[in-house]
C-alpha positions as CSV (number, residue, x, y, z in Angstrom):
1,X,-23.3,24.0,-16.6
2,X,-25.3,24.8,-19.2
3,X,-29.3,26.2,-18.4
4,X,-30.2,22.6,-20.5
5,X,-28.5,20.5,-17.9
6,X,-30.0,21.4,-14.5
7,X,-29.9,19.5,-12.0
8,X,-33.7,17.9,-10.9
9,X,-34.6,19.0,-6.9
10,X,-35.3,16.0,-4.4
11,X,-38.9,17.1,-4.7
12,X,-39.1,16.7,-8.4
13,X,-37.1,13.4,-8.2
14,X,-39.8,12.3,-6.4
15,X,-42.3,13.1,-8.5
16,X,-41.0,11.9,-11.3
17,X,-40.4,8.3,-9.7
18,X,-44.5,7.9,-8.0
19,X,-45.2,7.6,-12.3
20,X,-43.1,5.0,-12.8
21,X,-44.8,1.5,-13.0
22,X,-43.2,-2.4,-12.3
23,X,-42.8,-3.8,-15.3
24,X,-45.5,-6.3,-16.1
25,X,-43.4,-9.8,-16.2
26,X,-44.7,-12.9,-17.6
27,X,-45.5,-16.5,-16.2
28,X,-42.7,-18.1,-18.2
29,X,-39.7,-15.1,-17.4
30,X,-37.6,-16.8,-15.2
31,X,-37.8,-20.3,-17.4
32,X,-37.0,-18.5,-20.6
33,X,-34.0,-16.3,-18.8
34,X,-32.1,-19.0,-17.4
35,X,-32.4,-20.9,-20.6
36,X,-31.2,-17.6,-21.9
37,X,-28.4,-17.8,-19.3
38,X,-27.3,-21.4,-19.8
39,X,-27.2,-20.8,-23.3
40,X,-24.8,-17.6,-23.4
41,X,-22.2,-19.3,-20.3
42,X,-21.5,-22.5,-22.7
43,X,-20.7,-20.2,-25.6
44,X,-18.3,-17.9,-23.4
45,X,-16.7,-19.9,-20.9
46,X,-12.9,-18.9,-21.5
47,X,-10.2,-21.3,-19.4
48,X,-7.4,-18.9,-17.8
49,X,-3.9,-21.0,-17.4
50,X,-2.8,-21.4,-13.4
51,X,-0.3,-19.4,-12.6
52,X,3.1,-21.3,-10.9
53,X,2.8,-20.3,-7.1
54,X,6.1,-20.3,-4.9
55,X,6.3,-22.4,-2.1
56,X,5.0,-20.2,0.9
57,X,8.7,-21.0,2.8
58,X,10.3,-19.9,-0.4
59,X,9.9,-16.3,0.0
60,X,11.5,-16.1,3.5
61,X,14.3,-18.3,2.7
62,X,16.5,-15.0,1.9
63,X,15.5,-13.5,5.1
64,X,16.4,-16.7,7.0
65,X,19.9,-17.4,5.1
66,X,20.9,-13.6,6.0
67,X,19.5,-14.2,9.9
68,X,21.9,-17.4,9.9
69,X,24.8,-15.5,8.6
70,X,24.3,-12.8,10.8
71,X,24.4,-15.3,13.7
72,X,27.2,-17.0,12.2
73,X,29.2,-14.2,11.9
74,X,28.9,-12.3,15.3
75,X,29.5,-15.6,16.8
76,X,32.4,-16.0,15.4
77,X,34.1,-13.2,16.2
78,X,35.5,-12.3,12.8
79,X,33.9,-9.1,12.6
80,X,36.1,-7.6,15.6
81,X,38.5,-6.1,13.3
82,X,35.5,-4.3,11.7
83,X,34.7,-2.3,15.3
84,X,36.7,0.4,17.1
85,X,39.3,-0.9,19.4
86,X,38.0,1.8,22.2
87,X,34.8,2.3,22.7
88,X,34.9,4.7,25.5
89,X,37.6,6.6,23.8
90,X,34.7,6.8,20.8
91,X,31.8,8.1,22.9
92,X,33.6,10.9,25.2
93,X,35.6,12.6,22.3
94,X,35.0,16.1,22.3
95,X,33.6,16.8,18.7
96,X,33.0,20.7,19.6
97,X,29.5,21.8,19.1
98,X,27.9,20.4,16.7
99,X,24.6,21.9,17.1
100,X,25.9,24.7,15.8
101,X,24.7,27.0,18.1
102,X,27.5,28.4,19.8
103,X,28.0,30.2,15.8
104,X,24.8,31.6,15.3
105,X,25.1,33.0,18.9
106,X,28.7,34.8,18.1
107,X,27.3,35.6,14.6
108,X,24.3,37.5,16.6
109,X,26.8,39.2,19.6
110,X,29.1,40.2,16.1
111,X,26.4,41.7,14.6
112,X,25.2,43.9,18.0
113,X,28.3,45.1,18.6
């Protein structure tokens, strides 16, 4: 920051706002601003197009069709072919570990030894 641009304390801040005065406002303002007003909103009144809006049920009609064909479909049994014919036989196959800790223990005991 340069030494030009210092930053005023809360002390002179006040100070400096006790000599500042209202503004002395005549009789007439507030006739001659909103004539002001109404003037300048008749000049600049700019008319934005609606936009097209979807139907409110449109938007979950793709979540409701894919609920339906859900339904539809595990009702109907066709998807059977899609599952394993076992289940148990699924769950209790012995996969080894697959933590993977059993070979970071033997790499450990290999290194030891």
């Amino acid at each position: 920051m340069n030494e030009e641009q210092k930053l005023m304390s809360d002390h002179d801040l006040d100070r400096l706002l006790a000599l500042a005065t209202t503004p002395a406002v005549g009789p007439d303002f507030q006739q001659r601003m909103m004539a002001k007003i109404n003037l300048t909103t008749a000049n600049n009144v700019v008319a934005f197009p609606q936009k097209h809006r979807p139907k409110s049920w449109l938007v979950g009609l793709p979540l409701a069709a894919s609920l339906a064909l859900g339904l539809w479909l595990g009702a109907s049994g066709s998807t059977i072919n899609l599952q394993p014919t076992n289940n148990t036989e699924v769950a209790t196959t012995d996969i080894g570990d697959a933590s993977g800790f059993d070979d970071i223990v033997s790499e450990i005991e290999g290194v030891k030894s």
